[in-house]
C-alpha positions as CSV (number, residue, x, y, z in Angstrom):
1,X,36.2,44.3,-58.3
2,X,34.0,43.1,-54.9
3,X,36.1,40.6,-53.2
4,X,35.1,36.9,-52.6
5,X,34.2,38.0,-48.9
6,X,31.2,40.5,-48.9
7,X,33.5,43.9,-47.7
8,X,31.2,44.8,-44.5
9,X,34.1,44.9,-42.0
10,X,37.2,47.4,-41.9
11,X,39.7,44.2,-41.3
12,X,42.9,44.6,-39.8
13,X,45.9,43.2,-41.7
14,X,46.1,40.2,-39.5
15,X,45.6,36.3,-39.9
16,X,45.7,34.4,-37.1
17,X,46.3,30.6,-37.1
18,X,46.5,29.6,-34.2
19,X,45.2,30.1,-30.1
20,X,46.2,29.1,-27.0
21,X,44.5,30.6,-23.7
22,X,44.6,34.4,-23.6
23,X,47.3,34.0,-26.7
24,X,46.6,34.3,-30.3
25,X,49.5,33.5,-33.1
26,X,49.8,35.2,-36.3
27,X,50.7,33.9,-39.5
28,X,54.9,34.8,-39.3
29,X,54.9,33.7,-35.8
30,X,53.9,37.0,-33.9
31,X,52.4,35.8,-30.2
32,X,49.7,38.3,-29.4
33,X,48.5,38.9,-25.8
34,X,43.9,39.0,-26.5
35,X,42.1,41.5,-24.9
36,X,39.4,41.0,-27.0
37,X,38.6,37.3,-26.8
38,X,36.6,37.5,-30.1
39,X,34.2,40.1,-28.5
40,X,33.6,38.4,-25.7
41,X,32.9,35.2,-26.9
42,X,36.2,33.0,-25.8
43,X,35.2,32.9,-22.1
44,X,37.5,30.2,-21.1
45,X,40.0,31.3,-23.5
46,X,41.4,29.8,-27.3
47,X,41.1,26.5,-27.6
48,X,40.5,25.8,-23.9
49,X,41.4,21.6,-23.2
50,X,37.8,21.3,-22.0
51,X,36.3,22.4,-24.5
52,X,38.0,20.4,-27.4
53,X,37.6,17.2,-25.7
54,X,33.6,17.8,-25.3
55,X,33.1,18.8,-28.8
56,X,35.6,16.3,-30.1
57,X,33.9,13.8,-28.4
58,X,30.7,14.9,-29.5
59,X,31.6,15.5,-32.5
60,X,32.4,11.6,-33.5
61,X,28.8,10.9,-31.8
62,X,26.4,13.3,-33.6
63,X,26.4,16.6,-34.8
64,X,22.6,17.6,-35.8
65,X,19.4,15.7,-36.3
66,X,17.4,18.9,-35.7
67,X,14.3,19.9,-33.4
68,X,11.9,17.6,-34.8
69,X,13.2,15.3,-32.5
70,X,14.6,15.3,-28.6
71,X,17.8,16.1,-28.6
72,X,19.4,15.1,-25.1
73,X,22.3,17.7,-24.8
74,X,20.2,20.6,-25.8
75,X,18.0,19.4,-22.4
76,X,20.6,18.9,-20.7
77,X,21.8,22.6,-21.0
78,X,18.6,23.8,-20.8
79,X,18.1,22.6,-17.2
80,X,21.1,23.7,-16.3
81,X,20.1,27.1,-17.3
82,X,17.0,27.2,-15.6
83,X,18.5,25.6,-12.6
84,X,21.2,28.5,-12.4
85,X,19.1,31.8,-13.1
86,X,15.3,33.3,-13.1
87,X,14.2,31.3,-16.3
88,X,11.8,28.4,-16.5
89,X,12.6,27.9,-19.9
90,X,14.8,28.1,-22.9
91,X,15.2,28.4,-27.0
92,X,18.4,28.2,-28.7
93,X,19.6,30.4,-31.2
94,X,23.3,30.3,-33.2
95,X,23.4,33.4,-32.5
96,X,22.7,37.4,-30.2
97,X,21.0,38.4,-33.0
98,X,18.3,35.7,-34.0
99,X,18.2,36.0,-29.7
100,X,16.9,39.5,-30.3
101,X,14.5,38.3,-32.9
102,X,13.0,35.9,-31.1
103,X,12.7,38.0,-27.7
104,X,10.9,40.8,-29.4
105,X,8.4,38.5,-30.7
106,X,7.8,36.9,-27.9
107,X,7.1,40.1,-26.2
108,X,4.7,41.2,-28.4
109,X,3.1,37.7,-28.7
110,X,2.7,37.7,-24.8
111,X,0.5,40.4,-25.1
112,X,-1.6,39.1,-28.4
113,X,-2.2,35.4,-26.2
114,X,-3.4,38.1,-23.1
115,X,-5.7,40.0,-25.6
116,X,-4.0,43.2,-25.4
117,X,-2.8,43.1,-29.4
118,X,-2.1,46.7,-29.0
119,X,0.2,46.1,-26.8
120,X,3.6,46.3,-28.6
121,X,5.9,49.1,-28.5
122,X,9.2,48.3,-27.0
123,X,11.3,50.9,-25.5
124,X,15.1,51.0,-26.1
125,X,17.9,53.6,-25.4
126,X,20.5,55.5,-27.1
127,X,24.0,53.8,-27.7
128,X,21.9,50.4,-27.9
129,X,23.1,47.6,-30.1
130,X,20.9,44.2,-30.2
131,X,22.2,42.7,-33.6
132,X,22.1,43.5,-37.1
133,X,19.1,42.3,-38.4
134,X,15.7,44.2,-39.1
135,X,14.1,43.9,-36.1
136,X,17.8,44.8,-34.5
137,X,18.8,47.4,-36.2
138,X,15.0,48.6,-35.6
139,X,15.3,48.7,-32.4
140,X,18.8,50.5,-32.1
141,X,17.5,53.4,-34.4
142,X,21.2,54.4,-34.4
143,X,21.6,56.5,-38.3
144,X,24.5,54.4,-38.9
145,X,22.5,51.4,-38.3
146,X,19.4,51.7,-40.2
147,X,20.4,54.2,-42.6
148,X,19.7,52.6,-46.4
149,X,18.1,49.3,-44.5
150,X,14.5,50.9,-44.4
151,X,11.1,50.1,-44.4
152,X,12.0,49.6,-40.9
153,X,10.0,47.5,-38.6
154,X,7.5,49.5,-36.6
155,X,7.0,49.6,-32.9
156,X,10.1,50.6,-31.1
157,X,10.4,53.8,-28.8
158,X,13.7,55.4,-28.8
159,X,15.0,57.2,-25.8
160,X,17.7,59.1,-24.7
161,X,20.1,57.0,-21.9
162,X,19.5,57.8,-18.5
163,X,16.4,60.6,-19.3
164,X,14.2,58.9,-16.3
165,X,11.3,61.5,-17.3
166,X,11.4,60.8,-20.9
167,X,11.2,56.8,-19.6
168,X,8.7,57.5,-17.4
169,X,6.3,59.6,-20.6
170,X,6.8,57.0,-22.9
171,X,5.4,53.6,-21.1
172,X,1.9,53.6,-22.2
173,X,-1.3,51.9,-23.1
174,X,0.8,50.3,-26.4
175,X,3.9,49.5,-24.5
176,X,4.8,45.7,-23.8
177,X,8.4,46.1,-22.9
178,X,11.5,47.5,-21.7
179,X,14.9,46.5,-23.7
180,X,18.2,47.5,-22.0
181,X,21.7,46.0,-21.9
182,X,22.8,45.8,-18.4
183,X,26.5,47.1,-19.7
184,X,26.1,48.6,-23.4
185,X,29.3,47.0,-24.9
186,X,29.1,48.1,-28.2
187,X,27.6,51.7,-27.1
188,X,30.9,52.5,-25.0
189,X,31.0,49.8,-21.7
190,X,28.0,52.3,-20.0
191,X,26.8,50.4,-16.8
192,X,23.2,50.9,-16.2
193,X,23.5,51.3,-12.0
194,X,21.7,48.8,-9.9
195,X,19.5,51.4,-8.7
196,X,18.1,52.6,-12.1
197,X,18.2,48.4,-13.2
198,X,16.2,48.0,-10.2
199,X,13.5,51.4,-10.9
200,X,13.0,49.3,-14.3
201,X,12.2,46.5,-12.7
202,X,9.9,48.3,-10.6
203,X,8.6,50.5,-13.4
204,X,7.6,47.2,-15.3
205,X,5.7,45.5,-12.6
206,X,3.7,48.6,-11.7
207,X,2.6,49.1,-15.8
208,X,2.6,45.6,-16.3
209,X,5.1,44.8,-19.4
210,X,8.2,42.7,-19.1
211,X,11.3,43.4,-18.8
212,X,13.9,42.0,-21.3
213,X,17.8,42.0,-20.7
214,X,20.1,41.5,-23.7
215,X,22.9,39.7,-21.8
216,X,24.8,38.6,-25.6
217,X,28.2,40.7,-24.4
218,X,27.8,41.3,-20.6
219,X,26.6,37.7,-19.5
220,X,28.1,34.3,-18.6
221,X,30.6,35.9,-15.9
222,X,32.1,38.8,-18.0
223,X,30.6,41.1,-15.0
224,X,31.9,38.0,-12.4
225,X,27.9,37.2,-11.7
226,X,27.1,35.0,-14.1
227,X,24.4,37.4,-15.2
228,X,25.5,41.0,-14.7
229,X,21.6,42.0,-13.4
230,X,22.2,39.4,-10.5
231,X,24.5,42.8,-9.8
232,X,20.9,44.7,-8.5
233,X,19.3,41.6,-6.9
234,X,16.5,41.9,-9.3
235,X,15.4,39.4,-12.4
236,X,14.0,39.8,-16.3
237,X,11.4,38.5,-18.0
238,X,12.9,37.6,-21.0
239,X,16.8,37.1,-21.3
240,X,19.1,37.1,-24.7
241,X,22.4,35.2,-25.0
242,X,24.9,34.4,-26.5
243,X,28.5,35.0,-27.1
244,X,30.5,33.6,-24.0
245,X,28.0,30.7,-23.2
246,X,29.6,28.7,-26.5
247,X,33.0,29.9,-25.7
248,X,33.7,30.1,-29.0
249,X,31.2,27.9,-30.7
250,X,28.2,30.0,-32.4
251,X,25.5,29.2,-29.3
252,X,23.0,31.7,-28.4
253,X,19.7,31.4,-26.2
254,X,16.8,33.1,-24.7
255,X,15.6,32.2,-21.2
256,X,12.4,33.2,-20.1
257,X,9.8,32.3,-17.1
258,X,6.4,30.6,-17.8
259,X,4.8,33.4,-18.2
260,X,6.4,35.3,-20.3
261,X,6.5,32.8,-22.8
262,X,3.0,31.7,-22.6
263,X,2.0,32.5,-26.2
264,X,5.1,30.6,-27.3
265,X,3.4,27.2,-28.4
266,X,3.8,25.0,-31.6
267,X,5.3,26.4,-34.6
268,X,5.8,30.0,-33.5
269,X,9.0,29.7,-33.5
270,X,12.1,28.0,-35.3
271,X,15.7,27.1,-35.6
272,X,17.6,24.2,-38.1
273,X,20.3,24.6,-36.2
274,X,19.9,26.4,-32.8
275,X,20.4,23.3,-30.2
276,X,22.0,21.4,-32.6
277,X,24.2,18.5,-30.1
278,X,27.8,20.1,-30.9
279,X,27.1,23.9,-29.5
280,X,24.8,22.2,-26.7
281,X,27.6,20.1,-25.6
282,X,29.9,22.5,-25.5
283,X,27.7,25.0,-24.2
284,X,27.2,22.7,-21.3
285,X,31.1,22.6,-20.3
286,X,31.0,26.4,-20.3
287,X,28.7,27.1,-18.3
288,X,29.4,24.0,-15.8
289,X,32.9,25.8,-15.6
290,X,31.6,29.5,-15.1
291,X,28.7,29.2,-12.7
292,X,31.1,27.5,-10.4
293,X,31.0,30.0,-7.4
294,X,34.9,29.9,-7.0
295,X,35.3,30.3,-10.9
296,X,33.3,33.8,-10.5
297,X,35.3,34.6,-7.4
298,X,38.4,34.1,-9.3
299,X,36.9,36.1,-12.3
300,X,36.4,38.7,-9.3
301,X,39.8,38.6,-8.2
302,X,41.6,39.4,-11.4
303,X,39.1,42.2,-12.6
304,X,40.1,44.2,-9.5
305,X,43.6,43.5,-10.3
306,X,43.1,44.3,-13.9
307,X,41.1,47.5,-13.4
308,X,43.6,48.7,-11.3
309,X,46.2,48.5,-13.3
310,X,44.4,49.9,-15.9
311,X,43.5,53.0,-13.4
312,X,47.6,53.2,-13.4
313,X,48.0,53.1,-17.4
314,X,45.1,56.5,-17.1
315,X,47.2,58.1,-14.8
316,X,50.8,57.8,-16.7
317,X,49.0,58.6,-20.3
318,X,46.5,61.1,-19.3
319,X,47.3,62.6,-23.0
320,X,45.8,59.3,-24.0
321,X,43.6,58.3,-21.8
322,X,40.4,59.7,-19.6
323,X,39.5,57.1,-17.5
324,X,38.1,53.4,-16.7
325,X,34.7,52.0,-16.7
326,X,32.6,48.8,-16.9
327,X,32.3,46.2,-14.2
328,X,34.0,42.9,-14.1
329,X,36.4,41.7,-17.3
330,X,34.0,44.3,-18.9
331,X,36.2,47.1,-19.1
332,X,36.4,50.6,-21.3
333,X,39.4,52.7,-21.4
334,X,37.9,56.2,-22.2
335,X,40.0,58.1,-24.8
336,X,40.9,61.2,-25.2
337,X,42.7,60.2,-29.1
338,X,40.5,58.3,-31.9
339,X,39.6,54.4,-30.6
340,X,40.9,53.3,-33.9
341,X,44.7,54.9,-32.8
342,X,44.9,53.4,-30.0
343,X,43.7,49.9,-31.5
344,X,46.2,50.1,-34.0
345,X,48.7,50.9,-31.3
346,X,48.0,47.8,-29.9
347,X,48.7,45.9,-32.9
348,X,52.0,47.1,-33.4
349,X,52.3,46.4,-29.6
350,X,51.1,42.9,-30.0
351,X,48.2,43.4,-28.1
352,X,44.5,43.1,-28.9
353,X,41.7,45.7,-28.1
354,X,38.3,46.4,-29.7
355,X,37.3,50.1,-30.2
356,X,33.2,50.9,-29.4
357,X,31.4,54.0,-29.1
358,X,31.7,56.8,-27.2
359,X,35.3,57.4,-27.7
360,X,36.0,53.9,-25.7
361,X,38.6,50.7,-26.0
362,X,37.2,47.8,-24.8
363,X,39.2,44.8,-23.1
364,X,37.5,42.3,-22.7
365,X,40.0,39.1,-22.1
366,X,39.1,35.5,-21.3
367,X,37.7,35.2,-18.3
368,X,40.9,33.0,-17.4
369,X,43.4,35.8,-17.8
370,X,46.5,35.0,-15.5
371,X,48.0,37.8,-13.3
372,X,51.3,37.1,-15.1
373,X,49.1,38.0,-18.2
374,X,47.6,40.9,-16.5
375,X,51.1,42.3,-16.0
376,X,52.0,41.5,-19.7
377,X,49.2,43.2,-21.0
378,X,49.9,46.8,-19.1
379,X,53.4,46.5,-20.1
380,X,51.9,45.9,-24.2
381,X,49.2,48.6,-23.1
382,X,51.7,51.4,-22.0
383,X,53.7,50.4,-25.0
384,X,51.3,51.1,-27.4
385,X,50.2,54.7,-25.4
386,X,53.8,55.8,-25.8
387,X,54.1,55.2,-28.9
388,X,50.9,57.4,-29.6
389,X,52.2,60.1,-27.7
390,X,56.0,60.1,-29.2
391,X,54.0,60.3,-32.5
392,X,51.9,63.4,-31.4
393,X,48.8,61.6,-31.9
């Protein structure tokens, strides 16, 4: 018999009930130490005091009156936005995933407003992942992804990662944009370097298309930028996100300059709930809190701690482990045992991780991690790697 909850995720046999900080607390009373922070999505941590005072507060003012009218702490964030990164203006999803929708039609719409309808193939790479919806899963083209899901929606070039000649064939008289992730998260914690970030860049300005960042994992300080392409000194078009900027609260955006978004006028887009005055409000504190310079320096501070540490777990395990990547509180452990192992390691450990592709851990803590936490989490870490190794895994 199909459970009451549809069965798409492989759930671990855990209930938690309770968070504090980098801290989660299971139902009998097990404290576990999160290197996962809900996928990137608790920025400031579980239940951070800042955040339930804002949305409390908010929350006995108004919660949602929808866009058919103003709706003050939705502009209110979105100046912010724009004040603090490329964009002259923003949309509000709930979500990475309507974010994706919305930036691939805004693309090709772009390019329909500029008569050039023809105009709209958008390029993507291997290990991609933009969301789970048609146009998402479309544009991954991973097997697992689409597989059972089709018609699928036409108009997205697939290419291998880091195949600069294949890149180079493909943009064409039916191309509008480029699609990339600055850090692939899902796709294994792969940093595009700022030199190849910056050849894009370049690349779109000479064939004149637009560049679009999806920003949902890597964004609001994970990489400690608050965008990770401020990394290569250069700027998008079009910009998805989501995740970390509600720090918990289901908040996504995209930002965009004027002309990008040009053919975006009057009902060609939507959202009941994107903006609504609770995730505004509380997408507000977040990012009032992260773009602070000495936040990000901080953020800055304890990756290098964090990543060297981890550098030490790689060398004492190297049965487990292969190495570190990713930038920032971005991190992969590369594995030379199955993700999942290791994950499940963890648990036993009382530690959180989240497995991704390409034989790859992520940790990905709250970008408030202490250094007493930091030194708690490689003794959990090491825990967890012996364990595997006494049990010949």
């Amino acid at each position: 018999m199909i459970p009451s909850i549809l069965p798409t995720y492989n759930r671990a046999p855990l209930s938690f009930v309770e968070g504090r900080g980098c801290w989660l607390v299971e139902a009998d009373g097990r404290r576990f130490l999160d290197l996962g922070a809900g996928i990137a999505v608790n920025a400031l941590g579980h239940a951070a005091p800042e955040l339930v005072e804002v949305l409390t507060r908010q929350a006995g003012k108004l919660w949602h009156v929808s866009n058919l009218y103003q709706v003050p702490e939705q502009e209110a964030l979105a100046d912010k936005l724009v004040e603090e990164t490329f964009a002259d203006t923003v949309f509000f999803t709930n979500s990475g995933t309507e974010a994706c929708e919305l930036a691939v039609k805004m693309a090709r719409k772009h390019f329909a407003e500029a008569g050039q309808p023809e105009r709209v193939e958008i390029i993507t790479f291997e290990g991609c992942f933009h969301g789970r919806s048609s146009a998402a899963i479309a544009a991954s083209g991973a097997e697992k992804m689409v597989a059972g899901f089709g018609p699928l929606l036409e108009g997205f070039v697939h290419l291998p990662w880091g195949d600069h000649d294949a890149l180079r064939a493909a943009v064409g008289e039916r191309t509008c944009a480029i699609m990339v992730e600055p850090v692939q998260g899902e796709g294994g914690i792969r940093v595009l370097p700022d030199q190849c970030l910056k050849g894009l860049r370049d690349m779109c300005d000479e064939a004149g298309i637009l560049l679009i960042l999806d920003e949902v994992q890597c964004g609001v300080g994970r990489t400690g930028k608050l965008f990770a392409h401020e990394w290569a000194g250069i700027a998008p078009d079009i910009m998805m996100v989501a995740k970390g900027i509600g720090g918990g609260f289901p908040l996504g955006a995209v930002l965009a300059t004027e002309a990008a978004a040009s053919g975006m006028g009057a009902g060609s887009h939507g959202s009941t709930y994107g903006g609504n005055p609770l995730g505004c409000a509380v997408g507000k504190a977040v990012l009032d809190r992260v773009s602070d310079p000495a936040f990000l320096e901080d953020v800055n501070r304890r990756a290098g701690l964090l990543r060297q540490k981890l550098e030490g777990l790689v060398a004492a395990h190297p049965e487990v482990f292969e190495g570190v990547r990713g930038e920032g509180l971005m991190l992969g452990l590369k594995c030379k045992v199955a993700p999942a192992d290791v994950v499940t390691a963890g648990y036993d450990a009382q530690v959180i991780t989240v497995p991704a592709a390409d034989n790859v851990v992520r940790i990905l803590p709250p970008l408030t991690i202490t250094e007493d936490e930091i030194n708690e989490a490689l003794t959990r870490l090491d825990a967890a790697a012996t364990a595997l190794k006494e049990a010949g895994i």
